[in-house]
N, C-alpha and C positions, 0 to 999 in steps of 0.2 A: 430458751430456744426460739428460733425465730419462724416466724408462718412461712409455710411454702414458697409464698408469691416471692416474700424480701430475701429468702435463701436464694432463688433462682438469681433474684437478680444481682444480689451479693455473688455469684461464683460467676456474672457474667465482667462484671468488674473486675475480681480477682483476676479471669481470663485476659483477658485484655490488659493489667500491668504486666501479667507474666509471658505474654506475649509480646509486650514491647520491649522490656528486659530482655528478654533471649535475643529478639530480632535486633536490638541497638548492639550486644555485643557483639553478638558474631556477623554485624555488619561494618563494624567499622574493625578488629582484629584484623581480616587479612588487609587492610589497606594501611596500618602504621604505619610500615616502612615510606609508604609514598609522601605520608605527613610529615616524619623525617626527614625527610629530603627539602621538604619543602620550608623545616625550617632551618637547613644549613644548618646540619648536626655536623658536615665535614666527610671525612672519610666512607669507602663503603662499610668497611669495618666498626666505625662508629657508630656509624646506621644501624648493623646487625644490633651491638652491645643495648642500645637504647632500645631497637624494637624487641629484643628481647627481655630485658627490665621490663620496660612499659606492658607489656604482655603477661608476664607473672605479676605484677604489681597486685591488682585486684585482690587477684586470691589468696594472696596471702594475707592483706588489711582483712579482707572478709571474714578468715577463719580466727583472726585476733578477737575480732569488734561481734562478733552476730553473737554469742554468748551473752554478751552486755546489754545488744538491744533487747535479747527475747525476757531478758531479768527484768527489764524496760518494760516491756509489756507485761509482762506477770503484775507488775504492781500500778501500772496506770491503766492502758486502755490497747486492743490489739490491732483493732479499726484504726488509731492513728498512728501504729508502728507499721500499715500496711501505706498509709497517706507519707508516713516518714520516711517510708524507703522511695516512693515513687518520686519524692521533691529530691532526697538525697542523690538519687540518679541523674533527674534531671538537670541538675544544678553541677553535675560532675562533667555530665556532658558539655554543658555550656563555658566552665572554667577551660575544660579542654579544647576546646574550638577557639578560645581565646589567650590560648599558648603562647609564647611569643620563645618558649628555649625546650630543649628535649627535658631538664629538668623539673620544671615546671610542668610540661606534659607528665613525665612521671608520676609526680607527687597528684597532678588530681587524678589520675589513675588509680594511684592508692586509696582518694577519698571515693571511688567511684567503688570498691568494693568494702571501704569502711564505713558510708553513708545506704549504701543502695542495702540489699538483703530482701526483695520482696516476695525471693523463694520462702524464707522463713516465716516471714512477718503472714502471708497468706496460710502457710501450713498450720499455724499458732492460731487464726482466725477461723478454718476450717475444724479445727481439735474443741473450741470452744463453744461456735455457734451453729456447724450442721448437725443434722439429724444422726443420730448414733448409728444408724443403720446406712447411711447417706458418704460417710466419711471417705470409702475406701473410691467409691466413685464421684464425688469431688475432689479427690486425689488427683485420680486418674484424667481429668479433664484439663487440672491445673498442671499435671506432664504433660499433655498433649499440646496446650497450649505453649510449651516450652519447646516443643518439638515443631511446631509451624513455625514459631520463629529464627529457631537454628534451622528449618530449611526456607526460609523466605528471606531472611535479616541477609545472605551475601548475595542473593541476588539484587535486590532494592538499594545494598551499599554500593555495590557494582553501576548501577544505573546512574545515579544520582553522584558519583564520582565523577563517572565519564561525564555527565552535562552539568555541572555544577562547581563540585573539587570538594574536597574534603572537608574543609569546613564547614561546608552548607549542610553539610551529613549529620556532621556534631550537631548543629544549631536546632535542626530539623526535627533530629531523634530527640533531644533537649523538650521542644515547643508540643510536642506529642505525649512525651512521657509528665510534664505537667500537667496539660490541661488533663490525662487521665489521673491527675492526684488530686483535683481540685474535683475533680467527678468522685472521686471515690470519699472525700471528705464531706461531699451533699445526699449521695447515696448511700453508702452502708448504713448498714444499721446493727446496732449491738453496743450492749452498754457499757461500762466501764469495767475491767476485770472486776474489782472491788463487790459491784454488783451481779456480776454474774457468781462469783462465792457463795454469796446469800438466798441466791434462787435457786442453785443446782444440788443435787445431794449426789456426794461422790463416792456415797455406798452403793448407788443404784448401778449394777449391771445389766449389759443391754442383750437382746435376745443373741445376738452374734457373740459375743463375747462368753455365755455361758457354751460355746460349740470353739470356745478358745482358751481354755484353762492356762496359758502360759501367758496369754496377755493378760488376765484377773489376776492372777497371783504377781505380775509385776506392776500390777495398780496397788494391791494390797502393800506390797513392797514400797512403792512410792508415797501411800500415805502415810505408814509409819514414819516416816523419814521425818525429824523435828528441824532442821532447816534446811532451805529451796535456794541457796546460794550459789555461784557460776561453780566452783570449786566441787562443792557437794554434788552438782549436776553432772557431772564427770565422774567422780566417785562412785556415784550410783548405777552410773551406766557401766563400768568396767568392773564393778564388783558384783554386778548381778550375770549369772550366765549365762540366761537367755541373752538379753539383753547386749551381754558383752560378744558371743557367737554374732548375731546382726549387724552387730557394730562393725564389726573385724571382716563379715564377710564384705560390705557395702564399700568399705576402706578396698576391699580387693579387688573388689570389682572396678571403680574407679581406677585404680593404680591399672589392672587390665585395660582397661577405656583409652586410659591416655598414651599410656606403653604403645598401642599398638595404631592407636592417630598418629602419632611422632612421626612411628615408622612405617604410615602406609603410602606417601607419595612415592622414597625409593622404592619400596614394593612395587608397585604399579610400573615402575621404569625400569626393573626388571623384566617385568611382563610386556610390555611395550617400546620399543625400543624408540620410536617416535617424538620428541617431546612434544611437539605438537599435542599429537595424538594421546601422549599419556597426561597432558595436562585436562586434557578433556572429559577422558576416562577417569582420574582421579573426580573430578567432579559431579561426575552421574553415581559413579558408587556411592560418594560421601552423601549425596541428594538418598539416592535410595536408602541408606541407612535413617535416615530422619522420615523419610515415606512409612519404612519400617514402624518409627517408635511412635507415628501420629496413628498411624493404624491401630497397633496394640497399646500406647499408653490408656485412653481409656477404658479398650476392653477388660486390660487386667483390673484396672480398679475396681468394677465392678462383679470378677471373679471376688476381689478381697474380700467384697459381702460377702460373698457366697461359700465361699472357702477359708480356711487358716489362712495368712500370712506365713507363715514356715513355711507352708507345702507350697504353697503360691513360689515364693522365694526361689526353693528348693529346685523346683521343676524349671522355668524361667532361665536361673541360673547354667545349670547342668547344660541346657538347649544351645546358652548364649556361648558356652565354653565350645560348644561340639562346632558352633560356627566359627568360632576365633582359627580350632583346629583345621576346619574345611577348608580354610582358605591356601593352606600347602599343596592342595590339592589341583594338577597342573592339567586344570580343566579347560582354561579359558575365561574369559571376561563374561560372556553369558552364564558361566555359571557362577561368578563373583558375585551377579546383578540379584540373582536369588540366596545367594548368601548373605549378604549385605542387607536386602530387604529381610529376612528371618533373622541377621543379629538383632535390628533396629528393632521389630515385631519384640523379640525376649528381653534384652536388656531395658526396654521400657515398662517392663515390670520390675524391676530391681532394686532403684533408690526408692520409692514410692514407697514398696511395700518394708522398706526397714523403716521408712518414715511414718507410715500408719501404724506400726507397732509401737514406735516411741510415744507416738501421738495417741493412740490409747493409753498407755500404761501409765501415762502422767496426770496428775493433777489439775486442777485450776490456778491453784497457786503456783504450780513449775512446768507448766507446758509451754510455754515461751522458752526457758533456759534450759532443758534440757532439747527441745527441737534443735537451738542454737549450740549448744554442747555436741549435737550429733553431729549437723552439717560442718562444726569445727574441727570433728576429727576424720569426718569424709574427705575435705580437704586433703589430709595427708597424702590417700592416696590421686588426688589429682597434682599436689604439686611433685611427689618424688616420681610419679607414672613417666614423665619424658624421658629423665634421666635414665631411669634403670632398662629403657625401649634401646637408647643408643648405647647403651653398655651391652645388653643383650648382643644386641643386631654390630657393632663392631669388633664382639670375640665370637662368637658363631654363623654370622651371618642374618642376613634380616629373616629370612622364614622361619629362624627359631625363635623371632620374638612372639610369632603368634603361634609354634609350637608350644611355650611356655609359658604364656600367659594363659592360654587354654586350655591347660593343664591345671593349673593354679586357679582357672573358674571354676573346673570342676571339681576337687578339694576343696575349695572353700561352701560351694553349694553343698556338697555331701555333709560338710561339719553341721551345717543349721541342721537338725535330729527334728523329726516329728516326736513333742510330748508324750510321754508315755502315759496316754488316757484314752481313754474309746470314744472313739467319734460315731455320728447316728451315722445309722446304720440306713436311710432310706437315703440317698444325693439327690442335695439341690440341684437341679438343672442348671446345666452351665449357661452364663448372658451370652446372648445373641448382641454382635455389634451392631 
């Protein structure tokens, strides 16, 4: 385990890959189309096709490949699967800026989420070398960190479009996202997985963990296990069922996430009949909801110390579902502005805390591939979430998509069950942000 000072300054590096991460994606996303253009993809039609490949490309390389790197780290070292993801980025970004066909855009699209990964590669480093008690709140820092950047990353792409042009964005994000790999390869510290096996004893339960009997018994579960394999990784997650409840809820919530982004600009141009005007308004919501998840991504984390993860989950979810639902509600756009800020606030406790759960209940030898196991099957529900928004919203109209997806958060939060064990009886005081 590593001393105070070097953990600090290990999750400020973390912070900062994962903050360029987020802010390079969702800074150059809404601008493809205009790279399309620019390389005489031809038709507007074609444009769409392309920007929309180019747009799912990622995620889907990502949810293939991240199994493989975290099996990568389990057996070398997790400090330079954090250094591999931030060159793999960087080097995606830069193929991409030097495009010359929509197909070739594509395809390093695809290495941009088969190379990159430093959501995982960081959560793998946090499992291994922060303080047992520290976990749920360097969690919660490295979501917040995620959340400045999806609300910083399309204003700075915007800027730097208008005076520059697209390229210079790619090059730019590129020349940042390295020099932060080349920091993180002088800075970290922490030894090779191989030696952190030989120094940690993964009988030792931590004082949180005994006030968490569903995460012990899925450690106990994960030690038995005689091979740590991508396959087995998955096996274990879906056959255990705490385990599998988490998994399936995070899967739905995601699939709620995306479902109801799809569908929230025509929303809005219902409510505004303006385009102007609702191009605007679409803006400040989407802004307020990331406000939202910077404000509560770390507070939740450090409820995690303090509390289950179930219950955390539990409550989070339920809240995040009641706000999907509130938005049918034909209040007006002030009252969107507090809705949107309270999704952001709940569902930034969501992925985090089914990933603290994984990340305890694993190993040394398989907390890399089972972290990558999870976020491969979280995936699903970001890549099927669009689809099923415009299926929704073109047989019932759009405000049943967040009638029913709001419905479906809260079913899936009510499944995660509080353990049937007695918790102490005196309460932690809840963290102050």
């Amino acid at each position: 385990m590593m001393s105070q000072m070097a953990w600090k300054q290990s999750v400020r590096i973390l912070w900062g890959g994962r903050f360029l991460s987020s802010a390079g994606l969702t800074g150059i996303s809404p601008f493809i189309p205009y790279y399309m253009e620019q390389l005489n993809v031809g038709t507007p039609e074609e444009v769409l096709l392309w920007t929309g490949l180019s747009v799912s490309a990622p995620a889907l390389s990502y949810a293939l490949l991240t199994p493989f790197w975290g099996k990568i780290g389990d057996r070398w070292s997790r400090k330079w699967m954090v250094v591999r993801a931030l060159v793999g980025l960087a080097l995606s970004m830069f193929l991409m800026g030097i495009a010359q066909t929509p197909f070739q855009f594509f395809l390093f699209r695809l290495c941009q989420g088969a190379f990159g990964g430093i959501s995982d590669a960081s959560s793998a480093f946090v499992g291994t070398h922060a303080p047992d008690q520290k976990q749920g709140s360097a969690l919660g820092q490295l979501e917040r960190a995620s959340a400045a950047g999806l609300l910083v990353g399309p204003l700075l792409g915007s800027i730097c479009v208008n005076t520059w042009g697209s390229r210079p964005l790619l090059f730019i994000t590129a020349s940042l996202t390295l020099s932060f790999a080349v920091l993180a390869a002088i800075v970290l510290t922490g030894a090779t997985t191989h030696r952190t096996r030989t120094t940690k004893n993964n009988n030792q339960v931590s004082p949180v963990e005994q006030h968490q009997p569903s995460v012990a018994m899925l450690k106990n579960h994960s030690k038995n296990r005689n091979k740590s394999g991508i396959i087995h990784a998955f096996v274990s997650l879906i056959t255990h069922p705490i385990a599998r409840r988490l998994v399936i809820a995070g899967i739905i919530f995601k699939l709620a996430d995306f479902a109801t982004f799809t569908m929230f600009t025509p929303f809005i141009r219902e409510i505004v009949p303006s385009s102007g005007a609702a191009a605007l308004t679409v803006g400040v919501l989407l802004a307020m909801s990331s406000v939202g998840e910077l404000v509560g991504a770390s507070w939740w984390g450090k409820c995690n110390d303090h509390y289950l993860p179930e219950r955390n989950l539990r409550l989070a979810g339920l809240l995040c579902g009641l706000c999907l639902l509130a938005h049918t509600l034909p209040l007006g756009v002030a009252w969107l502005l507090v809705v949107r800020f309270l999704q952001g606030f709940f569902y930034s406790a969501l992925l985090q805390t089914v990933m603290l759960n994984v990340l305890k209940s694993s190993t040394d030898q398989d907390r890399g591939v089972r972290i990558g196991a999870t976020n491969s099957m979280l995936m699903a529900g970001q890549i099927a979430g669009p689809s099923i928004g415009v299926l929704i919203g073109g047989v019932w109209g759009i405000p049943a998509v967040f009638l029913v997806m709001g419905t479906v958060m809260l079913a899936a939060s009510l499944a995660v069950r509080r353990p049937a064990v007695h918790e102490p009886k005196a309460p932690i005081q809840m963290p102050l942000q």
